[in-house]
C-alpha positions in Angstrom: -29.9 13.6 -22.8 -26.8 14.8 -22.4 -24.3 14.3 -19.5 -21.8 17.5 -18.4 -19.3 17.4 -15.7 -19.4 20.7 -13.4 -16.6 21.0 -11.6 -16.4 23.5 -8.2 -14.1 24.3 -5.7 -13.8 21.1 -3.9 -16.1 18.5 -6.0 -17.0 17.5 -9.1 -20.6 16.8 -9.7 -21.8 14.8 -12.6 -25.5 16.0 -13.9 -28.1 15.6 -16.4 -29.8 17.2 -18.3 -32.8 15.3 -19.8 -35.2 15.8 -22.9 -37.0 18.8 -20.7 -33.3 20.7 -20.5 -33.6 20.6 -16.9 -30.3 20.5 -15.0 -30.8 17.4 -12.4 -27.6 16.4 -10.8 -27.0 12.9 -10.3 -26.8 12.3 -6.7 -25.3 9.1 -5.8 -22.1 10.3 -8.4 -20.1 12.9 -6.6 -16.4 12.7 -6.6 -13.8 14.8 -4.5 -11.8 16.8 -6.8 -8.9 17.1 -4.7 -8.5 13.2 -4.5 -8.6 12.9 -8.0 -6.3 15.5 -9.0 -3.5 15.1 -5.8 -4.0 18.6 -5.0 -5.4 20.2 -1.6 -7.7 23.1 -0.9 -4.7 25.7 -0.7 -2.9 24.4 -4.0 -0.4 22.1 -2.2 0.0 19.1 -2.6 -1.4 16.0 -0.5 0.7 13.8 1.1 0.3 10.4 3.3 -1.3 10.0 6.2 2.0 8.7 8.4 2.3 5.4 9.6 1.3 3.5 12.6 4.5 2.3 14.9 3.6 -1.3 14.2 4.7 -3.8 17.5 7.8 -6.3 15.6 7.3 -10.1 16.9 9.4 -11.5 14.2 12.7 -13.0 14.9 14.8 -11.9 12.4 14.2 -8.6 13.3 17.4 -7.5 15.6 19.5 -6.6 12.9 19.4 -3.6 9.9 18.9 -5.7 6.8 18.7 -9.0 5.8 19.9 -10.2 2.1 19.1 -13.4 0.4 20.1 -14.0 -3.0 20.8 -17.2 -5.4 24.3 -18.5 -5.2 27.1 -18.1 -7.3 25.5 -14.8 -8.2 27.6 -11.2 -7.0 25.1 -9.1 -5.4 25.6 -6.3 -7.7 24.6 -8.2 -10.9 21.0 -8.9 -9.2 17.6 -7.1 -9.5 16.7 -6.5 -5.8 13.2 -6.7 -4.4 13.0 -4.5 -1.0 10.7 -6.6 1.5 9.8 -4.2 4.5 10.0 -5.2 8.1 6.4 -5.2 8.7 5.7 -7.2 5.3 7.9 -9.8 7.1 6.7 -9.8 10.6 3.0 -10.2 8.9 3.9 -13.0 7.0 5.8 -14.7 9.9 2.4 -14.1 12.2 -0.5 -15.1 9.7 1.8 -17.7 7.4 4.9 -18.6 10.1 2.6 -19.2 13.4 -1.1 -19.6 11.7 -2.5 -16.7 13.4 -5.6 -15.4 11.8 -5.3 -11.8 10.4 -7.3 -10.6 13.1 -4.6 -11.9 15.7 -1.7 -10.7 14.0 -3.1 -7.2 13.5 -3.9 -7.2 17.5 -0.2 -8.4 17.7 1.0 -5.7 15.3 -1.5 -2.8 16.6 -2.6 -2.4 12.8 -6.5 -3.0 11.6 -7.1 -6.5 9.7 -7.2 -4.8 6.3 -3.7 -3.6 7.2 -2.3 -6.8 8.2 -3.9 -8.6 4.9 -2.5 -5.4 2.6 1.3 -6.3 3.9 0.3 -10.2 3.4 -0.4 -9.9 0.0 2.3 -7.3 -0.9 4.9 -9.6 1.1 4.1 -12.9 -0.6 3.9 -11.3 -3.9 7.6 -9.8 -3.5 8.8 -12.9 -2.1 7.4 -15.1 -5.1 8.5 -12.2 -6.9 12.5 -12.7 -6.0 12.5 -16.2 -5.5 10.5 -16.7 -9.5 12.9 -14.0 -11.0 16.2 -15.4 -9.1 16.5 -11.6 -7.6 17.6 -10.7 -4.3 15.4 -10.0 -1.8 16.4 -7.6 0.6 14.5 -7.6 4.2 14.8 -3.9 5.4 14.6 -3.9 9.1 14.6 0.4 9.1 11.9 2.1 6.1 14.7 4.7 5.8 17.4 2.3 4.6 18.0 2.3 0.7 18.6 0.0 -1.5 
């Protein structure tokens, strides 16, 4: 038995050929090409889907950044962990109010897988800073730099 991958134009397709040598692909292993590779049909290359306008409940949210850091420490000299505005607002819903992930992705206008991908990315920068002693900057616009 021997196993060959084929690739095509658009897929790759795993088959088999068994003691017999007849060719039987395997059907439930099929894999897009493009997806593994990062390039499209015409040669260019893929990019994002674009994100949802997401609805901002949290408070701290009126102003362009927001930059905490341990004392005694110039800004400059500090690793900095950028925390995105809807990271924030997701933790202030689900951790800050108790809302369920359901609710705060109704609040938000994003799907509960959304809301718990920010959660987890959120909590895990914020332990991140706070563990490290780096500053953690809350970037109220995703176009603002570090």
């Amino acid at each position: 038995m021997a196993i060959i991958m084929v690739p095509s134009m658009a897929i790759v397709m795993v088959v088999i050929i068994d003691a017999f040598d007849k060719i039987r692909p395997l059907k439930l292993t099929i894999l897009f090409y493009a997806a593994l590779s990062g390039v499209g049909r015409a040669g260019e290359t893929m990019t994002p889907r674009p994100k949802k306008p997401r609805n901002c409940s949290c408070p701290a949210s009126h102003g362009e950044q927001l930059i905490y850091k341990p004392t005694g420490t110039p800004l400059h000299a500090l690793e900095k962990v950028r925390l995105e505005h809807d990271e924030l607002d997701a933790l202030y819903l689900c951790d800050g109010q108790g809302l369920t992930q359901e609710q705060a992705g109704q609040q938000l206008g994003v799907s509960r897988g959304t809301v718990q991908r920010l959660v987890n990315g959120g909590r895990r920068k914020l332990i991140t800073a706070l563990a490290n002693g780096q500053a953690l900057i809350v970037c109220m616009e995703t176009t603002s730099e570090l």
